[in-house]
mmCIF file as gemmi writes it, N, C-alpha and C atoms, coordinates in Angstrom:
data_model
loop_
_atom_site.group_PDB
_atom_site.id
_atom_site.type_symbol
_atom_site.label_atom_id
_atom_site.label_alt_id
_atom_site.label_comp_id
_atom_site.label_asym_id
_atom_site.label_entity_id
_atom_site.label_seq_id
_atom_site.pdbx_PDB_ins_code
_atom_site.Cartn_x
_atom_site.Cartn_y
_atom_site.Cartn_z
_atom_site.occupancy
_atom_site.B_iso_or_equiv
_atom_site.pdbx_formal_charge
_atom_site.auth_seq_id
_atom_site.auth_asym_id
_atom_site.pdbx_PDB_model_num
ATOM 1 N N . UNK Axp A 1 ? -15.739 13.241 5.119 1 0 ? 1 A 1
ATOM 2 C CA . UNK Axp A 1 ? -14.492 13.326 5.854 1 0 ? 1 A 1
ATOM 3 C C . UNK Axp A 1 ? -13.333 13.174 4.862 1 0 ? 1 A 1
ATOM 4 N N . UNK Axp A 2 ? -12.931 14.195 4.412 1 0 ? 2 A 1
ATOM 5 C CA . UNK Axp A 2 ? -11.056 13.938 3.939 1 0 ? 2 A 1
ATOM 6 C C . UNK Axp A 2 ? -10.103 12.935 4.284 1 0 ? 2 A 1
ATOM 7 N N . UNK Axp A 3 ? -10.072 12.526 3.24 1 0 ? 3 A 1
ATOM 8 C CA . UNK Axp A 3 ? -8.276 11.386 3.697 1 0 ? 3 A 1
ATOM 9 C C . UNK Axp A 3 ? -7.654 12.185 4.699 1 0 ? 3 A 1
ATOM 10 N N . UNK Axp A 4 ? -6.719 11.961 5.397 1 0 ? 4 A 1
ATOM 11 C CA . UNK Axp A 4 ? -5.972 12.193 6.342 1 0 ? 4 A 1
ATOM 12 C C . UNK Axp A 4 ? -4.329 11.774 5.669 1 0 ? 4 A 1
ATOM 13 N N . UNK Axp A 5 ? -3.447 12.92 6.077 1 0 ? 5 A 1
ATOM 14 C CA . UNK Axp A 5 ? -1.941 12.421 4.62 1 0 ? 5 A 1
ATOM 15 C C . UNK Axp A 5 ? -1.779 10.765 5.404 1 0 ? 5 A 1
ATOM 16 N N . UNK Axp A 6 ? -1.943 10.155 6.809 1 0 ? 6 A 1
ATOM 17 C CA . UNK Axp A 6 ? -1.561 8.987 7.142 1 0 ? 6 A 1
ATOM 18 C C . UNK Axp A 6 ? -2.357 8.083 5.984 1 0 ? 6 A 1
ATOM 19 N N . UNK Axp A 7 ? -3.326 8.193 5.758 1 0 ? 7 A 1
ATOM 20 C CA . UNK Axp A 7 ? -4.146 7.428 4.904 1 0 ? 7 A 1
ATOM 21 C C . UNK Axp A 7 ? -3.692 7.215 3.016 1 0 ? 7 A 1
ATOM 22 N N . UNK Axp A 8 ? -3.542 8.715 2.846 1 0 ? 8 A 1
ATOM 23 C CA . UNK Axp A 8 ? -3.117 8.738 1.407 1 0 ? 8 A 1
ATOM 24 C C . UNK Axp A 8 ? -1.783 8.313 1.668 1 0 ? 8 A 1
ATOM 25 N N . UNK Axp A 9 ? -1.01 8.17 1.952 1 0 ? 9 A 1
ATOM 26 C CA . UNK Axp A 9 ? 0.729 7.533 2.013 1 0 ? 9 A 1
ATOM 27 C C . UNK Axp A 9 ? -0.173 5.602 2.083 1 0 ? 9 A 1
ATOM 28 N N . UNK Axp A 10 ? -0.338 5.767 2.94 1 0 ? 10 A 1
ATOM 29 C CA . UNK Axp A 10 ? -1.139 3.98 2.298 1 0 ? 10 A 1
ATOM 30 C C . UNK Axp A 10 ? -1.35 4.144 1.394 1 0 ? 10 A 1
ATOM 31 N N . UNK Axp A 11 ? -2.191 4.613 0.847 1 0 ? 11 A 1
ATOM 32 C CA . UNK Axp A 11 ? -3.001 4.235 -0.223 1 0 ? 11 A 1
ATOM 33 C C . UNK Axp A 11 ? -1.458 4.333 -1.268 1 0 ? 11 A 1
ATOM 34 N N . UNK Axp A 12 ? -0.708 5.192 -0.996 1 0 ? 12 A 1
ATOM 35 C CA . UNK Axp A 12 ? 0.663 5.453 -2.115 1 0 ? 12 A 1
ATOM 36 C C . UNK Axp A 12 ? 1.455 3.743 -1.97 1 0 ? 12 A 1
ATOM 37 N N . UNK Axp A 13 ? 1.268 3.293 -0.918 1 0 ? 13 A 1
ATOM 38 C CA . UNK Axp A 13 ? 2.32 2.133 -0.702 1 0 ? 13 A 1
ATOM 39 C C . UNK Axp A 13 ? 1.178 0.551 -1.414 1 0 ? 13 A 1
ATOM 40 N N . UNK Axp A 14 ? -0.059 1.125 -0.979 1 0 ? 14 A 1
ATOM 41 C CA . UNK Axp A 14 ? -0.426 -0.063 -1.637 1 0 ? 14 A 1
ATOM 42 C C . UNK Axp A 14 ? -1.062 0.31 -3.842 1 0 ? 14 A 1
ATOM 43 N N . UNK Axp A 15 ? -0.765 1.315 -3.688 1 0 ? 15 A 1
ATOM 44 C CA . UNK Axp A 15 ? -0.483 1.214 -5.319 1 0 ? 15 A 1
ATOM 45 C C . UNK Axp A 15 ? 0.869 1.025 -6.429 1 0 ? 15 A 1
ATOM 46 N N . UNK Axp A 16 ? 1.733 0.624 -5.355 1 0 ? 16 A 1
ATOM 47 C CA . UNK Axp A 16 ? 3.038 0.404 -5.431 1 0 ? 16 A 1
ATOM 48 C C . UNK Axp A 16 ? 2.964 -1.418 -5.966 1 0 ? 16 A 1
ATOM 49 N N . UNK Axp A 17 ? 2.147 -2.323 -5.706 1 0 ? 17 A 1
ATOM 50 C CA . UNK Axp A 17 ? 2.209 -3.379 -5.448 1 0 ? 17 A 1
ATOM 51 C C . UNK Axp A 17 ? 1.486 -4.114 -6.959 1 0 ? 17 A 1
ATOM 52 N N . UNK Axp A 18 ? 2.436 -4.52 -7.43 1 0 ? 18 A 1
ATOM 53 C CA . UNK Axp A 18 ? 1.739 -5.196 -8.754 1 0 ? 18 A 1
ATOM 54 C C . UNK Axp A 18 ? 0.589 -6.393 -8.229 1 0 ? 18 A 1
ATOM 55 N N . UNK Axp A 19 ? -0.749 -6.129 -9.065 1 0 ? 19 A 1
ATOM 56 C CA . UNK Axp A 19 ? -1.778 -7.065 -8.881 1 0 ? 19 A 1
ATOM 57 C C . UNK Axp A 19 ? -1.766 -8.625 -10.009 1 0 ? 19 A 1
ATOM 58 N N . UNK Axp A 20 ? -0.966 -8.397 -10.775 1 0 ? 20 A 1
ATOM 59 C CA . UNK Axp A 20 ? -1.117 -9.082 -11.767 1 0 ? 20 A 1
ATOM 60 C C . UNK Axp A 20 ? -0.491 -10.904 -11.055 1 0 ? 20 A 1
ATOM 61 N N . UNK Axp A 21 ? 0.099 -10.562 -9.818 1 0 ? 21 A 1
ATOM 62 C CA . UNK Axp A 21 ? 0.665 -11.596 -9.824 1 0 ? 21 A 1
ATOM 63 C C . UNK Axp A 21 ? 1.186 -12.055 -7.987 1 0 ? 21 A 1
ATOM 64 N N . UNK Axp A 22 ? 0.984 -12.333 -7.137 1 0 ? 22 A 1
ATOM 65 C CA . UNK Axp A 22 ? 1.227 -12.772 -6.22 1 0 ? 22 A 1
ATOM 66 C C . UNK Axp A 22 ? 2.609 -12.894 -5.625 1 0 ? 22 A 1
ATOM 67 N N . UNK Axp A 23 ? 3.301 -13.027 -6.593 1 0 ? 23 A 1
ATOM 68 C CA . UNK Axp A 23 ? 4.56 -13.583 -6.255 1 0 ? 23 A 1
ATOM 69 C C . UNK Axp A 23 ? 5.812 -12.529 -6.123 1 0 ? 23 A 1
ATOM 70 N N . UNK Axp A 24 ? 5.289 -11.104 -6.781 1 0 ? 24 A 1
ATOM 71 C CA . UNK Axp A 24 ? 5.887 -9.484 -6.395 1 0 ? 24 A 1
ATOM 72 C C . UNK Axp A 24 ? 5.764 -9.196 -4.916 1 0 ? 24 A 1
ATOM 73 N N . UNK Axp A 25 ? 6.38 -8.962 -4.256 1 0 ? 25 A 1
ATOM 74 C CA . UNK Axp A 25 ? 6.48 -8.043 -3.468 1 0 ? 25 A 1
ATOM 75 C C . UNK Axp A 25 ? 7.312 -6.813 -3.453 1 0 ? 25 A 1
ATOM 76 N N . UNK Axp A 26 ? 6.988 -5.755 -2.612 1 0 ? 26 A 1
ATOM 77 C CA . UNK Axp A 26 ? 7.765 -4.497 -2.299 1 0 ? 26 A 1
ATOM 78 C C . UNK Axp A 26 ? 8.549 -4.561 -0.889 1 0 ? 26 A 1
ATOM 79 N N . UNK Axp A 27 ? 9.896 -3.622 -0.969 1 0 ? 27 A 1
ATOM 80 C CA . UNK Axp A 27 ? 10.623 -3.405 0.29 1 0 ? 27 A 1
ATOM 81 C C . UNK Axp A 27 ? 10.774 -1.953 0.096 1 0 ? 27 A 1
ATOM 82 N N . UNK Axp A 28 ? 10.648 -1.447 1.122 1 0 ? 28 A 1
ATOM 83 C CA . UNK Axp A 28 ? 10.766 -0.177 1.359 1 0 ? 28 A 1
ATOM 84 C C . UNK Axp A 28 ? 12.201 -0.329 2.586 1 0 ? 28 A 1
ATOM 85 N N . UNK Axp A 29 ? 12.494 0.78 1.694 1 0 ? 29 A 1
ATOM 86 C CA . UNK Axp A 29 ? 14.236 0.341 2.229 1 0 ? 29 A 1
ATOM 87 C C . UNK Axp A 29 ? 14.193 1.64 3.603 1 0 ? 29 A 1
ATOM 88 N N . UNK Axp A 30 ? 15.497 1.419 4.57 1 0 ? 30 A 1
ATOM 89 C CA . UNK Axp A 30 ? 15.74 2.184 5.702 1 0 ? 30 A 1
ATOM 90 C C . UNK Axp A 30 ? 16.036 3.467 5.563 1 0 ? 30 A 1
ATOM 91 N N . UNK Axp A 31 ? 16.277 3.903 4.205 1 0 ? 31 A 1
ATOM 92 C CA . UNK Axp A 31 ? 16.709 5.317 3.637 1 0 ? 31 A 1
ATOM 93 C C . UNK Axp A 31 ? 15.317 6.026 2.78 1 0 ? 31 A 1
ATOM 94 N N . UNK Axp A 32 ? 14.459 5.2 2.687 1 0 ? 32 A 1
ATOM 95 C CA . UNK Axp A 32 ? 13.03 5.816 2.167 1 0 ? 32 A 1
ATOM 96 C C . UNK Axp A 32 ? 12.588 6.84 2.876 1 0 ? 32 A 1
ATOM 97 N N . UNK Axp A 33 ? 11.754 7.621 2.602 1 0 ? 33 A 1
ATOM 98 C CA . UNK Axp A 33 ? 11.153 8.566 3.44 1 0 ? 33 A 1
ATOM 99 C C . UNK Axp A 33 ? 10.484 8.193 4.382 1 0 ? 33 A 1
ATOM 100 N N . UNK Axp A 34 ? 10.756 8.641 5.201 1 0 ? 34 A 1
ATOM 101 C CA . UNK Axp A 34 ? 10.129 8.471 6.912 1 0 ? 34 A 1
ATOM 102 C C . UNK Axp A 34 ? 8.524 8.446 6.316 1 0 ? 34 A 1
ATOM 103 N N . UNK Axp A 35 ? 7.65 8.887 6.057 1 0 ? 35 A 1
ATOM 104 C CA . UNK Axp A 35 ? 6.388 8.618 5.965 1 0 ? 35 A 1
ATOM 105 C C . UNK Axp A 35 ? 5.869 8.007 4.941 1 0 ? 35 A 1
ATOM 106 N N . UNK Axp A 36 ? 6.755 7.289 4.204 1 0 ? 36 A 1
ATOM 107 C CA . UNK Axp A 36 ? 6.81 5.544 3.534 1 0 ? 36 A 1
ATOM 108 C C . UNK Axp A 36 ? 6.735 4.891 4.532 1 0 ? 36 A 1
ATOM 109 N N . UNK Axp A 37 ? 7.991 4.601 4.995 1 0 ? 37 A 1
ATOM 110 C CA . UNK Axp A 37 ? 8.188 3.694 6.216 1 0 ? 37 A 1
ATOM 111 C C . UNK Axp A 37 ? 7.513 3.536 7.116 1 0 ? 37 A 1
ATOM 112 N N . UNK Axp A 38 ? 6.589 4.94 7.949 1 0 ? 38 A 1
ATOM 113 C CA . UNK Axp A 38 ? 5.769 4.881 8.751 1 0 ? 38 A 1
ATOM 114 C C . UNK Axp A 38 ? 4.238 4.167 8.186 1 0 ? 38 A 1
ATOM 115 N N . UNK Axp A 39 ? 3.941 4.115 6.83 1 0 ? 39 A 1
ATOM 116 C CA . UNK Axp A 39 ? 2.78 3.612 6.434 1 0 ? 39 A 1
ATOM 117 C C . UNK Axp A 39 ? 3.035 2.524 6.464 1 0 ? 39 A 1
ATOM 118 N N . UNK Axp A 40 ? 3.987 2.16 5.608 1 0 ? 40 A 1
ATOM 119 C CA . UNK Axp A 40 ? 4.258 0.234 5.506 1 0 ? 40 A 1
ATOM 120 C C . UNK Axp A 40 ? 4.245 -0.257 6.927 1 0 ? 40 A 1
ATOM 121 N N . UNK Axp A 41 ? 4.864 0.76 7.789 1 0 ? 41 A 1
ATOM 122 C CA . UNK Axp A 41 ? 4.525 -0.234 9.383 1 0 ? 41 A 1
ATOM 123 C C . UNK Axp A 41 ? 2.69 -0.416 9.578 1 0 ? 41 A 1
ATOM 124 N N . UNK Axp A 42 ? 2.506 0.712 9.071 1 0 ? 42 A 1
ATOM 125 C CA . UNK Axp A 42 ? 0.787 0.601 9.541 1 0 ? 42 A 1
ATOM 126 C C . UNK Axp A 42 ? 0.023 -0.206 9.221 1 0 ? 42 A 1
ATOM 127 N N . UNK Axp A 43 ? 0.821 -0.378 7.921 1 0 ? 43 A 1
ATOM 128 C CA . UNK Axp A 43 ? -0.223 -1.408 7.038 1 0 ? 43 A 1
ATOM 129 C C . UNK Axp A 43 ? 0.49 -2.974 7.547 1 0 ? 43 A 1
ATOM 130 N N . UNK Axp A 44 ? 1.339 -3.096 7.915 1 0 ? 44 A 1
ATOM 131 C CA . UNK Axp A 44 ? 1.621 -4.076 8.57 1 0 ? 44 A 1
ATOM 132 C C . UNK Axp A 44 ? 1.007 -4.631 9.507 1 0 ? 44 A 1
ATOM 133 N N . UNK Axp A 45 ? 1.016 -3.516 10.126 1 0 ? 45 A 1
ATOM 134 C CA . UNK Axp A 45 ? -0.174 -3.733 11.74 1 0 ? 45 A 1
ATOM 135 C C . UNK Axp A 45 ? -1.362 -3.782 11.627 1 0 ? 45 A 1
ATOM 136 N N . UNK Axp A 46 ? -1.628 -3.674 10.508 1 0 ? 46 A 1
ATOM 137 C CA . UNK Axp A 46 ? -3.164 -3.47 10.249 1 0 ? 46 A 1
ATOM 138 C C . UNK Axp A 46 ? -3.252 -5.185 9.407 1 0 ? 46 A 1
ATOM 139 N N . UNK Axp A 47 ? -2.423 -5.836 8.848 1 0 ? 47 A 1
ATOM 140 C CA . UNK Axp A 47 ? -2.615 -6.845 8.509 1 0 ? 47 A 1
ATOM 141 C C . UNK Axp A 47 ? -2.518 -6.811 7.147 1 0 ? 47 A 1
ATOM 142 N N . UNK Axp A 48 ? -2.344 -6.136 6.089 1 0 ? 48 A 1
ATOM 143 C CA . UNK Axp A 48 ? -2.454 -6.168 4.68 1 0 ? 48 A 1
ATOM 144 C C . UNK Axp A 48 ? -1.297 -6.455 3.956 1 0 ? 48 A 1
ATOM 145 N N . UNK Axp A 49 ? -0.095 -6.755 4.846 1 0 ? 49 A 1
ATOM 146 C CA . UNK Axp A 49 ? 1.473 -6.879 4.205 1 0 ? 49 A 1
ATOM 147 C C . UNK Axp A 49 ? 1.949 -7.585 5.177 1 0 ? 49 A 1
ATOM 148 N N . UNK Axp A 50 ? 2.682 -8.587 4.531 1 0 ? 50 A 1
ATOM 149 C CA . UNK Axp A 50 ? 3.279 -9.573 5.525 1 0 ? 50 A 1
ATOM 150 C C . UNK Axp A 50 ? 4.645 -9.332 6.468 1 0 ? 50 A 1
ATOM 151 N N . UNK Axp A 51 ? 5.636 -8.034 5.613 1 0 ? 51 A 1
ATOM 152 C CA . UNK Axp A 51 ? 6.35 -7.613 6.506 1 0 ? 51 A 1
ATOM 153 C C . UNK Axp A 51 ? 6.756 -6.335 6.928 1 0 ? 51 A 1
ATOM 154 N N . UNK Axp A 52 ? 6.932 -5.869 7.664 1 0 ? 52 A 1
ATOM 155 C CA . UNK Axp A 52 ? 6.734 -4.265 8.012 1 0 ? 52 A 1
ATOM 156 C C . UNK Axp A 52 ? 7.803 -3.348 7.563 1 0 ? 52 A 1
ATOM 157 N N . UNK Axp A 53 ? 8.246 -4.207 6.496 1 0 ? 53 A 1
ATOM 158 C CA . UNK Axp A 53 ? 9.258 -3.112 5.413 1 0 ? 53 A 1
ATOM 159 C C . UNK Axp A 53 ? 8.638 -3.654 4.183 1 0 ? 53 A 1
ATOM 160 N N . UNK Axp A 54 ? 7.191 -4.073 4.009 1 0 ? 54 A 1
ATOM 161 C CA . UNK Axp A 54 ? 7.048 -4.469 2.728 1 0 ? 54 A 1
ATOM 162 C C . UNK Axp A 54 ? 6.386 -5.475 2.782 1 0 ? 54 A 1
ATOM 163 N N . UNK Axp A 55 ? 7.304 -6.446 2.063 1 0 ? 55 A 1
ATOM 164 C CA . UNK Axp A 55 ? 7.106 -7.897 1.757 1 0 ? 55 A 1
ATOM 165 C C . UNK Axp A 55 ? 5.964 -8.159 0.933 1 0 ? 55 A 1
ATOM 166 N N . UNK Axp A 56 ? 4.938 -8.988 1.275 1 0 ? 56 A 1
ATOM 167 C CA . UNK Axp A 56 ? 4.008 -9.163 0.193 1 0 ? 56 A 1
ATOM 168 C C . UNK Axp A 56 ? 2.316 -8.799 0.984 1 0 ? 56 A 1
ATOM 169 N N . UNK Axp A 57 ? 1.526 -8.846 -0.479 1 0 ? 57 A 1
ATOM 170 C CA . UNK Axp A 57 ? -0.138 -8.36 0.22 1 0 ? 57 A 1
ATOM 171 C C . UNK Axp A 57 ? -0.8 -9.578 1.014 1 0 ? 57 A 1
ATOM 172 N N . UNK Axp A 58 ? -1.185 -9.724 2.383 1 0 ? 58 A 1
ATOM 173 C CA . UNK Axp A 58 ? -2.142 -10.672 2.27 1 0 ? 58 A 1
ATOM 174 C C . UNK Axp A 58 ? -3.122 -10.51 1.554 1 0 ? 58 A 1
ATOM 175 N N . UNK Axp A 59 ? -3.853 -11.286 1.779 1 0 ? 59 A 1
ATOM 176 C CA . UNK Axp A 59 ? -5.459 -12.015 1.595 1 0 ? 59 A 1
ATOM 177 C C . UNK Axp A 59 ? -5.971 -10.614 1.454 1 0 ? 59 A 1
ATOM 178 N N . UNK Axp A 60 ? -6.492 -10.001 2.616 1 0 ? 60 A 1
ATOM 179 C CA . UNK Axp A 60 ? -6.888 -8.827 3.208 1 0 ? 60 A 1
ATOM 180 C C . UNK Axp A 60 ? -6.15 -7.095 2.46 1 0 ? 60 A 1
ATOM 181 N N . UNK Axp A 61 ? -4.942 -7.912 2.238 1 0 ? 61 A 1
ATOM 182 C CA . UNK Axp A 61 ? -4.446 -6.533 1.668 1 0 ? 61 A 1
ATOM 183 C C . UNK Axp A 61 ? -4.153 -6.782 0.001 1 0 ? 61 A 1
ATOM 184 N N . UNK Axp A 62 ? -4.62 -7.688 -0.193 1 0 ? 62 A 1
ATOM 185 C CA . UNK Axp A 62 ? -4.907 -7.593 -2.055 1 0 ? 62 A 1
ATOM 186 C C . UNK Axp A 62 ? -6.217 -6.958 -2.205 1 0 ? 62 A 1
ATOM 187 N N . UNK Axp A 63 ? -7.493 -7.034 -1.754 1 0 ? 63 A 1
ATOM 188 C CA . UNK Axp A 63 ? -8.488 -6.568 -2.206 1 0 ? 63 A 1
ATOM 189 C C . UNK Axp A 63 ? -8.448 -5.095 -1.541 1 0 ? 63 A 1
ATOM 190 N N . UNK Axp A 64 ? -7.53 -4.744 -0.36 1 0 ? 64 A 1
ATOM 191 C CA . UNK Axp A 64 ? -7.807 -3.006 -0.451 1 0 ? 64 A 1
ATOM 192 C C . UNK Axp A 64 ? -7.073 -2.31 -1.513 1 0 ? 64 A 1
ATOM 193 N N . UNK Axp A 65 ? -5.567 -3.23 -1.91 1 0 ? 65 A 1
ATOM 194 C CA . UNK Axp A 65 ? -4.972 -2.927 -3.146 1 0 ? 65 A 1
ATOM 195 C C . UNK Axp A 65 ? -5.668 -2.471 -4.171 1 0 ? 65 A 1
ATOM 196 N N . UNK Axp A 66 ? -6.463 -3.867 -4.521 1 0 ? 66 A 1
ATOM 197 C CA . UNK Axp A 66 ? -7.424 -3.597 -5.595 1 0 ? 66 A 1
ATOM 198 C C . UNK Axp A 66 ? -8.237 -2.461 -5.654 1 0 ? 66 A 1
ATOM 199 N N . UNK Axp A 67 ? -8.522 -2.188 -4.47 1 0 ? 67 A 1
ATOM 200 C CA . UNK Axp A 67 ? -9.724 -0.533 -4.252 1 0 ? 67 A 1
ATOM 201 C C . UNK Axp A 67 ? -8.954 0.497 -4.511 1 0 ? 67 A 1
ATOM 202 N N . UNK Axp A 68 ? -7.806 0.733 -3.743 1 0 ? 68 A 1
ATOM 203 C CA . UNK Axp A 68 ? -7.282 1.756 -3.965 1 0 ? 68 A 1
ATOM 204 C C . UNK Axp A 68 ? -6.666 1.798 -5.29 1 0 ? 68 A 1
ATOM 205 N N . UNK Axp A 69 ? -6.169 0.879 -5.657 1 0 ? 69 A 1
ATOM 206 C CA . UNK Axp A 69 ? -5.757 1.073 -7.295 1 0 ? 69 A 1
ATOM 207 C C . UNK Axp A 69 ? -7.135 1.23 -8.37 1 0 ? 69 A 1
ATOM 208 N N . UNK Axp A 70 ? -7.932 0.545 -8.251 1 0 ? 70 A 1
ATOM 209 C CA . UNK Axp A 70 ? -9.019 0.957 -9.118 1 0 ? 70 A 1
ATOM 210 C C . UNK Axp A 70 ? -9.591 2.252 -8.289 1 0 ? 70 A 1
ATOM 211 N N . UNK Axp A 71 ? -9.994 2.613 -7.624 1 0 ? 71 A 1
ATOM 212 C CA . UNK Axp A 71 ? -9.913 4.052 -7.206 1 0 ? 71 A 1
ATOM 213 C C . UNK Axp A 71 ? -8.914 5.372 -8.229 1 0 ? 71 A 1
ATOM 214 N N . UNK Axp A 72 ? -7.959 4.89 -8.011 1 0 ? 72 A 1
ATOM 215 C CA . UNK Axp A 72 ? -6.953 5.906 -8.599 1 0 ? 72 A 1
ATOM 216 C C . UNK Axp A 72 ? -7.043 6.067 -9.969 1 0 ? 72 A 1
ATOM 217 N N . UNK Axp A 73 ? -7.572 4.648 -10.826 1 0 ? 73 A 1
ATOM 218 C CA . UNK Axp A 73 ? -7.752 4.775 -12.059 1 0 ? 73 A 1
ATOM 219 C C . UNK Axp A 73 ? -9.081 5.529 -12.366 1 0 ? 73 A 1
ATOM 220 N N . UNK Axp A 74 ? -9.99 4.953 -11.727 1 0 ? 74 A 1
ATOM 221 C CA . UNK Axp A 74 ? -11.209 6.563 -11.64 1 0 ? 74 A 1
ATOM 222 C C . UNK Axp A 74 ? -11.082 7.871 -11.467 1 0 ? 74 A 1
ATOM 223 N N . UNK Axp A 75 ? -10.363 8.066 -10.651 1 0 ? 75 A 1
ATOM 224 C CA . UNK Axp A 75 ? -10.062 10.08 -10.112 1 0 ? 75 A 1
ATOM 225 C C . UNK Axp A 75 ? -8.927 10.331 -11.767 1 0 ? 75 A 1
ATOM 226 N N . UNK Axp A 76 ? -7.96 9.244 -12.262 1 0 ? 76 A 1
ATOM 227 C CA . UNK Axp A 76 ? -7.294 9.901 -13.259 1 0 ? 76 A 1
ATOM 228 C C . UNK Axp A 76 ? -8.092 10.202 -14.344 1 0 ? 76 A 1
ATOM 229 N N . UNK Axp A 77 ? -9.083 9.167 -14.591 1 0 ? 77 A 1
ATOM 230 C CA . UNK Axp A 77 ? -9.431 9.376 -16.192 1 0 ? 77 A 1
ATOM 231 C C . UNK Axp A 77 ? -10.487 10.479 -16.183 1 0 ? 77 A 1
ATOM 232 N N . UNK Axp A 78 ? -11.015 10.78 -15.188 1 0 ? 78 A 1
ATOM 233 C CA . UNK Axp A 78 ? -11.846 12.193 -15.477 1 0 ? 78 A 1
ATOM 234 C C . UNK Axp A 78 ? -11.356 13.108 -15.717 1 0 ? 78 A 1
């Protein structure tokens, strides 16, 4: 089954998010592209970001971070 673009725009918002450190968060501002904004709500609702313009990863949304960013570093280096 193919990503779906709702899915890859996550995956774009949570490779946005520095791992090195907890204490980064992202805001996705009111002038971002509408299907930024619509992911960060998703991922909000889904539980992986504490606020639905951003804010920081939970628990739950550091280790999909981690997938999808180590993901991405696999598909580049081939």
């Amino acid at each position: 089954m193919p990503y779906s673009p709702d899915i890859v725009e996550e995956l774009n918002i949570l490779a946005r998010f520095n791992l090195d450190t907890t204490q980064a968060g992202i805001k996705v501002h009111a002038n971002a592209a509408p299907e930024a904004i619509s992911a960060t709500q998703r991922l909000f609702d889904k539980g992986l970001i504490s606020q639905s313009d951003g804010g920081y990863l939970t628990h739950r949304g550091i280790e999909a971070a981690e997938h999808a960013q180590n993901l991405m570093g696999i598909m580049k280096s081939g």
